[in-house]
N, C-alpha and C positions, 0 to 999 in steps of 0.2 A: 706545334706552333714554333713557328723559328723565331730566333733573337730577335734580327727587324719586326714582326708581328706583335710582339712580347712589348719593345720597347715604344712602340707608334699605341698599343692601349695602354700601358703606363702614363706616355705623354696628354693621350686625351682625357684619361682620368685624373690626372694632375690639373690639367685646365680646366675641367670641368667641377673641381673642388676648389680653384685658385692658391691652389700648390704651383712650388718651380717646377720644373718640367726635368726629370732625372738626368743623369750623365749617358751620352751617346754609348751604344755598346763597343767596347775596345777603349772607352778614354785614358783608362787608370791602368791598363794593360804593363806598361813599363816599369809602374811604380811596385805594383806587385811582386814582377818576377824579381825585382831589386830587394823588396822588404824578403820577400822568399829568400835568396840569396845570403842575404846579411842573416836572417834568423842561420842557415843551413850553417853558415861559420861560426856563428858565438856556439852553436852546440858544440862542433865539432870543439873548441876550444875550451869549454865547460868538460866535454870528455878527455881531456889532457892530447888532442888532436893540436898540429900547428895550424897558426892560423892563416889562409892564402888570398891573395886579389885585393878589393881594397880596405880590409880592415886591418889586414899585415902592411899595407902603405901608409894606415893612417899612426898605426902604432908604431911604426920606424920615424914616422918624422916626429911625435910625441919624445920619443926614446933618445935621439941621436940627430938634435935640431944642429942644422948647415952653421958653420962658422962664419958670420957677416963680415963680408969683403970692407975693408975701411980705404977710402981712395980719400 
């Protein structure tokens, strides 16, 4: 059974219980490979690995806030 097959009898079994009708196959796709991502760096940084991409940008601007321009 392929994914479209899978998700078109989820859908009809959902209407036919008066359930929502599931998330399209691929919707969450992005959210994933990002939660993946982030998990793959806190290990690396829990194993005394540095940490790269955007959790080393989030903790530089945490660490080393811009000096506010006063005009």
């Amino acid at each position: 059974m392929s994914i479209t097959q899978q998700y078109l009898l989820d859908t009809y079994r959902a209407h036919q219980h008066g359930d929502p009708a599931p998330p399209g196959p691929g919707a969450h796709d992005w959210q994933v490979a990002r939660e993946w991502r982030d998990h793959r760096q806190f290990r690396a940084v829990v194993a005394g690995r540095p940490a790269r991409g955007r959790m080393r940008q989030v903790l530089r601007r945490w660490l080393r806030p811009r000096a506010r321009a006063t005009h």
